[in-house]
N, C-alpha and C positions, 0 to 999 in steps of 0.2 A: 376535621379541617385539614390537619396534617394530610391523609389520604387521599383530598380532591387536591391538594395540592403537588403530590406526587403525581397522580395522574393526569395532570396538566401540566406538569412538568415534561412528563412524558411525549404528551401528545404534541408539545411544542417541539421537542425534537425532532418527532416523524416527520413533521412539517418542514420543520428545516434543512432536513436532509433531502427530503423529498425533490432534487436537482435532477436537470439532465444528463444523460451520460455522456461524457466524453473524454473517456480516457482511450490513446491511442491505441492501446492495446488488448482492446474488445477483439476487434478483429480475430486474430489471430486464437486467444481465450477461445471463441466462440467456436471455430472449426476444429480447433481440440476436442471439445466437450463434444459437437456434434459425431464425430468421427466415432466416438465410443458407446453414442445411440445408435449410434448407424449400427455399428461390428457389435458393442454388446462386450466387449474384452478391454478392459482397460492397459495390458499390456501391449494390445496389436495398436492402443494408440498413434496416431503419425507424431502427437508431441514430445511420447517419452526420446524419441533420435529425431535427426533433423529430416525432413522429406519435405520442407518447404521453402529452402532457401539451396541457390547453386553456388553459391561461397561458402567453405568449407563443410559440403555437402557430408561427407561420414564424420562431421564429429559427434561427440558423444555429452551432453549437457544432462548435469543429473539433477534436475529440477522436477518435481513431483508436484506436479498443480492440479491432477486431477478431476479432486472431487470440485474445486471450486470451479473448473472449467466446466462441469456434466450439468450443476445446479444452474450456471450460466447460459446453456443452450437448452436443458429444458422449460427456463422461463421463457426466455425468448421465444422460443419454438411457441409456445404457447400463450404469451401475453405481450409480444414486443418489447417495445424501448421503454411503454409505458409500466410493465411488471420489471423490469431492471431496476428502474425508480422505486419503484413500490420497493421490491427487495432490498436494495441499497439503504432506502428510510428506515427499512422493519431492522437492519442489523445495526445500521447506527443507535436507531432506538434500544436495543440492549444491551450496548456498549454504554450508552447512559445512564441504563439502571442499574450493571455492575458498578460502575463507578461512585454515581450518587451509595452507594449499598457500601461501600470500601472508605467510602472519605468520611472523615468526622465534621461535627460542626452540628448547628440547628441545620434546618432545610435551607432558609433561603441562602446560608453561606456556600453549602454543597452546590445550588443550581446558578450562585453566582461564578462556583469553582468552573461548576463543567462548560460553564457558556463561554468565561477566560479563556479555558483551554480549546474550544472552538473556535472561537474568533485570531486565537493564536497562530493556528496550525490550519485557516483556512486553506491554503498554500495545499497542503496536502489531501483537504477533504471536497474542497470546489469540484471535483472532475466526476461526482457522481459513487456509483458501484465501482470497486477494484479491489484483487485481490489483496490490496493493502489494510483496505478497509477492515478486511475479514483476519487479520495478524491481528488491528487491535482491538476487537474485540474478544481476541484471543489471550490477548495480553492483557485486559481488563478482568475476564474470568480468571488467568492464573492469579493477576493480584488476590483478586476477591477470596479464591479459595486459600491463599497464603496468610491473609488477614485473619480470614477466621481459622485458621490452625494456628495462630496462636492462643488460643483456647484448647482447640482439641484437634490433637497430631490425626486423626482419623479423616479430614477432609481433604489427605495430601494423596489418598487414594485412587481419586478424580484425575489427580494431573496425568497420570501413562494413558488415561482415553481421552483426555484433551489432547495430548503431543502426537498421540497416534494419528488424529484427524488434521490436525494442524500442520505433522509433516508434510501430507497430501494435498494441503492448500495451498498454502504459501512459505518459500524458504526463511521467513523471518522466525519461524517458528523456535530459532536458537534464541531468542531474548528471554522467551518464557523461561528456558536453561539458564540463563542467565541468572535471573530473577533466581529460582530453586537453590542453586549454587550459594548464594548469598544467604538466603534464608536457611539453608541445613547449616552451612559456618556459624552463623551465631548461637543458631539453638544448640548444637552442640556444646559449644562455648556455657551457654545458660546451663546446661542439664550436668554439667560437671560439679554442680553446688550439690545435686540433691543425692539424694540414694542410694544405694546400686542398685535398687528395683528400678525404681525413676528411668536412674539413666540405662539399663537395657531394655528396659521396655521403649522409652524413648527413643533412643538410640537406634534400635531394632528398626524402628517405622522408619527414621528420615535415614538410614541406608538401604532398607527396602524400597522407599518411593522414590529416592536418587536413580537404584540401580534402573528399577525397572521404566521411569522416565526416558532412560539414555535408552532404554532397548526398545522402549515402544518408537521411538522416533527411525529406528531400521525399519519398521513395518512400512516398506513402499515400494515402488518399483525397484529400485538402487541400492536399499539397504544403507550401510553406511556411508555408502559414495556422496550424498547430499553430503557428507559434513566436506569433501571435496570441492563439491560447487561452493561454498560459503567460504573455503580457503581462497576458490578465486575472484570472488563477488572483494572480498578485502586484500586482494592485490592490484586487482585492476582502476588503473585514476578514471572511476567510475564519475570524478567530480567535474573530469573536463572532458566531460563526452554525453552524459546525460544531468538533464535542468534539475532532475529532484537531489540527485547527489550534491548538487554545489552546496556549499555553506550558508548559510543565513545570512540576510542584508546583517549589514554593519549594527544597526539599532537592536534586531533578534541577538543577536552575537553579544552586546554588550549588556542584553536585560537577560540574558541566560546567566554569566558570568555573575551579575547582580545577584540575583536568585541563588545562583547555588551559595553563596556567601551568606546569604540571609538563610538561606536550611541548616550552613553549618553551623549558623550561630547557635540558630533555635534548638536544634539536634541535642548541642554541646552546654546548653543551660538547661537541660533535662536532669532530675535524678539521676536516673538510670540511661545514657546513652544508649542509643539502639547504632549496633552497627551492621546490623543492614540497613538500614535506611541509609546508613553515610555513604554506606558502598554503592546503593541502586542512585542515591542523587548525584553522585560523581560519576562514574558509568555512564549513565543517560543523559546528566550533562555534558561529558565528550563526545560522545553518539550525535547527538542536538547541535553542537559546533561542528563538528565535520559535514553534516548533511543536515537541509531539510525538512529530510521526508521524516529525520527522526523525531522533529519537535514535539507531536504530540504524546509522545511516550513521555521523555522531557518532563511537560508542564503536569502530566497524570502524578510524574514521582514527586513532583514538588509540591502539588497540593496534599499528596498523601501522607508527605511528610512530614510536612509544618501544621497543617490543619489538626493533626493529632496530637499535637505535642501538649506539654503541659505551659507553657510560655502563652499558645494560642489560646487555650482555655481559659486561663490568669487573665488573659485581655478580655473575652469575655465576658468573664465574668465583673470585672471593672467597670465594664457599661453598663453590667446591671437588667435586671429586666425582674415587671410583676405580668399579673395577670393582665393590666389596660395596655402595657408597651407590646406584650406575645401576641394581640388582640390587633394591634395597629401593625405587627411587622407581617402576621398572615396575610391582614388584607392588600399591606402594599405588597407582598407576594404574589396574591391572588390577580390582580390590580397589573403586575407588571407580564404574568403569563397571560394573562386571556390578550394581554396587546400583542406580547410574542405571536400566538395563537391567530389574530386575527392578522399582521403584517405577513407574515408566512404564508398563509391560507392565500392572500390575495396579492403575494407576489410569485412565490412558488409555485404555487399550481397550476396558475394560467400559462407561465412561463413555462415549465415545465410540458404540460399540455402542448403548447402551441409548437415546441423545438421538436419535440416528435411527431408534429401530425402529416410533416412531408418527410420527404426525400430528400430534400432542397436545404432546408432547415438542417439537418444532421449534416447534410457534406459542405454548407459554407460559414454555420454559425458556432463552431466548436473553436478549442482553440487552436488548431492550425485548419486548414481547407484542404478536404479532399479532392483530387481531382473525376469528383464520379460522372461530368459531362465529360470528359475525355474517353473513360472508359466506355462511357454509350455512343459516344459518336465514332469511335478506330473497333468498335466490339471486339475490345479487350478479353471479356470472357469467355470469347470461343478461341483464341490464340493461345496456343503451348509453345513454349521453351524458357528460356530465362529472359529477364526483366531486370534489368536497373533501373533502382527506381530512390525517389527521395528516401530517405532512412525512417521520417515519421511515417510515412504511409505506405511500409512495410508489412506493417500489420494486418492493416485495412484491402490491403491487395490482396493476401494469403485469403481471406474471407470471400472477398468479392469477384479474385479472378482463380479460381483454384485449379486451373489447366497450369497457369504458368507458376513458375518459381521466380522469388523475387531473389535479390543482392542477400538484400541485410535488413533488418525487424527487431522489435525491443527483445524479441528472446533472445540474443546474441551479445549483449551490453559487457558481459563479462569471457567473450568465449575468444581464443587467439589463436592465430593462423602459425603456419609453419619458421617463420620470418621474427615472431612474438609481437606482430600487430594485432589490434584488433576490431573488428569489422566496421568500426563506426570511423577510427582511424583511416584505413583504406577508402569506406566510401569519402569522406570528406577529400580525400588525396584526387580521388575522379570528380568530382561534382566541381571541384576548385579547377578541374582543367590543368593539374600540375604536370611536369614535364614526362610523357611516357603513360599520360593515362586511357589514350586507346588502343597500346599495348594490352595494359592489363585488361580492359573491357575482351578484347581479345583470347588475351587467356585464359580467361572464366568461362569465354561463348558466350559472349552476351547476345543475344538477337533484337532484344528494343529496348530503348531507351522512355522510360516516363517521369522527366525530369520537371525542376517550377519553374516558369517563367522567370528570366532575367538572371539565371544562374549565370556560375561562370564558364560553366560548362553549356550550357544554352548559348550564350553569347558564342562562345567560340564558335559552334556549330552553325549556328545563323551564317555567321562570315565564310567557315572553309567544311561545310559537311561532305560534299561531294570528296574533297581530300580523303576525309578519313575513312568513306566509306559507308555514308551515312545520308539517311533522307527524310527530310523532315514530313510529318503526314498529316499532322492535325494539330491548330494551337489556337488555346483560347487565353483568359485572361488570369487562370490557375497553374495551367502545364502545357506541354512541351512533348510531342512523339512523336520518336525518332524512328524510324526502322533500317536496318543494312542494307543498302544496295546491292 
């Protein structure tokens, strides 16, 4: 019983994840990855430097996305938007079963844990496939394998071929460090009681898989340099220039703060305090109030936390349970996923299905709207030179117009010009129409303009374009192109 009901657990996941894509920054992902089927060299990449935007054309960004960009346009290349989906369900789904596998509890309290924290951190999981996606899944197998090394130090092995892959996917890859760091402090701390066999034998392992942890994560283009990008990724007010850095509404903000006072309590009416655990629920709940994207890390530590403790189990067991109660709480299990199972199925899929079966569908039903009738109607794709253009469909251009170079694209969110602006900063200064901004269009070489309707920089142009040098060529009820006179 238990086992049909893990695998239904399961399969309601798939289901559920199973969304359309739309995260802005497919685009851009996908002619990475293509570029290194194309060449076959993943250093002659065009994404490890910049070769797709004409604003601060030789910088130098040490972001190592690779392998998750190659896996992303081999699917495509070969199953469309429909195998993205598919892929995206297949990853979430194992992020599920690390999880359920890590949390304590009977089952149904696990598959009530993991669906909280879905319903929580929708915000961050709605948009489909994204390299985000693939951090926490990363970050649910380092728990898992940290979980069970406290049994046996031998599973901490794993983590240097985890971090190796992980540094080439996505830069979040430092939380799993995070997490390590924590966990060798304590057990140190533990292994000071026993032996001196104990503690060098022990000892020995959690400074061998520290060390080589830190050095598996140089295996990438850059080497050390990613920990650079990550120095500027937390300098830059990444909160007031892109939507996933902002902070949580008011009510997430106040049931975080909640939360972590309830772990510390639980924590702290233990025998035996566990202080990593104090450390990762405080951590990840500042992480979770600054931004976010980080909630569902967040709500992972706080089930992991509390669910195991000896406080949660006492209440457990206080409810009590025979053979007729385990009897009634499988079926309403069973009883509550086959409805998952069938609500998913028959909303997910058709929907799903139906968002990818046009063209039309992907450029106007996501969440912001591409301008792809503009591009068919001025045939954007046979024009070279640079492009200004909106900053969300930045991305979406690098993909779909690859002659020209855009302004500024989400790889850029942390990257700053010679002045210590940075690129989302500037374009807002030009799209705003601020004083001096067909100067700067100037100074970059802008040749066209593909801005959205009703900007303020649209507005201006309607009234004095011949002024500045500028001519309007095609507008519909999305965008706006301009060309030089």
């Amino acid at each position: 019983m238990n086992k049909l009901i893990v695998v239904l657990f399961l399969i309601s996941v798939f289901l559920a994840s199973f969304i359309p894509v739309k995260d802005t920054d497919f685009g851009w992902h996908y002619r990475c990855g293509q570029q290194f089927l194309t060449t076959g060299n993943p250093l002659a990449n065009g994404c490890l430097k910049n070769e797709f935007s004409y604003f601060l054309p030789d910088y130098q960004a040490y972001y190592p996305s690779f392998l998750y960009d190659i896996g992303l346009a081999f699917v495509y290349n070969h199953f469309g938007f429909i195998g993205i989906s598919f892929l995206g369900a297949a990853i979430f789904t194992l992020c599920a079963f690390f999880i359920f596998r890590f949390l304590s509890g009977p089952s149904w309290l696990r598959i009530l844990a993991f669906y909280t924290i879905w319903l929580l951190s929708y915000s961050t999981f709605g948009l489909g496939l994204r390299s985000q996606i693939v951090s926490f899944l990363f970050f649910a197998v380092t728990l898992f394998i940290i979980n069970k090394a406290k049994n046996n130090f031998g599973w901490l092995f794993l983590l240097p071929l985890i971090f190796v892959v992980w540094v080439n996917t996505h830069i979040g890859f430092f939380i799993g460090l995070v997490l390590l760091v924590f966990f060798t402090a304590e057990s140190v701390i533990n292994l000071r009681g026993f032996s001196d066999t104990i503690w060098n034998r022990g000892g020995l392992i959690l400074v061998s898989v520290f060390i080589f942890s830190i050095l598996s994560t140089f295996i990438n283009p850059f080497g050390p340099k990613v920990y650079l990008e990550i120095f500027r990724h937390l300098q830059a007010p990444l909160s007031t220039m892109i939507a996933e850095w902002v902070a949580p509404d008011f009510w997430q903000t106040t049931l975080i703060i909640i939360l972590i006072i309830i772990g510390l309590v639980i924590s702290f009416k233990n025998k035996s305090i566990s202080l990593f655990k104090i450390l990762i629920l405080l951590s990840f709940g500042f992480l979770a109030v600054k931004a976010r994207r980080n909630l569902p890390f967040f709500y992972i530590i706080f089930f992991y936390t509390t669910l195991s403790s000896k406080l949660t189990n006492n209440f457990l067991k206080y409810l009590g349970h025979d053979h007729d109660q385990d009897k009634v709480i499988n079926q309403l299990s069973l009883s509550f996923l086959v409805s998952l199972i069938f609500v998913f199925s028959v909303i997910n899929i058709p929907q799903t299905l139906n968002f990818h079966q046009s063209w039309e569908n992907y450029c106007r039903q996501g969440p912001i709207s591409y301008p792809c009738q503009a591009i068919e109607k001025t045939n954007l794709k046979q024009l070279s030179g640079n492009l200004f253009t909106a900053y969300e469909w930045g991305g979406f251009l690098i993909w779909q117009t690859p002659k020209l170079k855009v302004f500024a694209d989400g790889r850029m969110s942390a990257w700053k010009d010679e002045n210590n602006q940075y690129p989302y900063q500037v374009y807002l200064y030009i799209i705003q129409a601020k004083s001096g901004w067909n100067e700067m269009l100037k100074k970059y070489k802008t040749d066209y303009l593909l801005i959205g309707k009703g900007t303020f920089l649209d507005l201006e142009l309607q009234k004095n374009a011949a002024k500045y040098g500028w001519k309007e060529s095609y507008r519909d009820d999305v965008a706006v192109f301009y060309q030089k006179t």
